[in-house]
N, C-alpha and C positions, 0 to 999 in steps of 0.2 A: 504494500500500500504506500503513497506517496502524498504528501503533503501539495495540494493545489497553491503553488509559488512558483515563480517565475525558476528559470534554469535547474530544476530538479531530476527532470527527463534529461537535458542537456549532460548535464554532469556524469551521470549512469554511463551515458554513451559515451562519453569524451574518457572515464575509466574504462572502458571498452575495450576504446579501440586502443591506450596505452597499454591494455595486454594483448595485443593482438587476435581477441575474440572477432569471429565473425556473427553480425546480425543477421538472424534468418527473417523473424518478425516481430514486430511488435503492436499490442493488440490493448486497448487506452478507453477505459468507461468514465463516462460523465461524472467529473468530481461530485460526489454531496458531502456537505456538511465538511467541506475543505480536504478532504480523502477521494484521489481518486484509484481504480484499478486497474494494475498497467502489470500484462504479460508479455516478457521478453523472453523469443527461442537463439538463443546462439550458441553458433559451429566452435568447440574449444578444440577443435585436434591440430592448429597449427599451434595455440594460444603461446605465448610467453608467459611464464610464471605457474605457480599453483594455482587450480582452481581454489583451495581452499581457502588461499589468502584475497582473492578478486571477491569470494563472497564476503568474507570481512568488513572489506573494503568500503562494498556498498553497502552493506548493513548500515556503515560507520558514515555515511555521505548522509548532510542536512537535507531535511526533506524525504527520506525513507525514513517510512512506519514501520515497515514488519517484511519481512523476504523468507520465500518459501523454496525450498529446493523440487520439483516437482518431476521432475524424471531424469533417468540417465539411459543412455542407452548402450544396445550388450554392443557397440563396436566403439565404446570406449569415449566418447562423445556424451561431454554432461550437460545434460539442462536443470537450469534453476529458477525455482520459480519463486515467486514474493515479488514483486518490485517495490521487486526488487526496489530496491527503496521505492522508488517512486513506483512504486508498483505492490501488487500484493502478491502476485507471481513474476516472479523473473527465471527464465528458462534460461540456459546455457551451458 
């Protein structure tokens, strides 16, 4: 889940792409009550870095409520779901 503020989605993506995650999609419901729901799918099999530290990461980015890891897949390719700060699913 994410905080409806200016550059909140911005930021998610701009740590993104410093770990060289690919965006597949992303998927953004109507803020209420200042929370909006943002599911992001991204490609980690070139990625730099641990995944486990990029979730951190955004956990730890203003403007993310809550982040959910939401699936992984058997070819080793993780998605995470929450937005992801600004999101309540973040897939990657």
């Amino acid at each position: 889940l994410l905080s409806h503020e200016k550059g909140v989605l911005s930021r998610i993506l701009n740590l993104l792409t410093s770990f060289s995650a690919n965006i597949l999609t992303i998927n953004q419901t109507i803020p209420i009550n200042g929370i909006a729901n943002v599911t992001l799918c991204i490609e980690t099999n070139e990625m730099q870095g641990e995944f486990s530290r990029l979730i951190n990461k955004i956990e730890g980015l203003q403007g993310v409520q809550s982040l959910e890891l939401l699936q992984e897949s058997k070819s080793g390719k993780k998605y995470a779901g929450g937005c992801v700060a600004a999101a309540h699913t973040f897939i990657g």
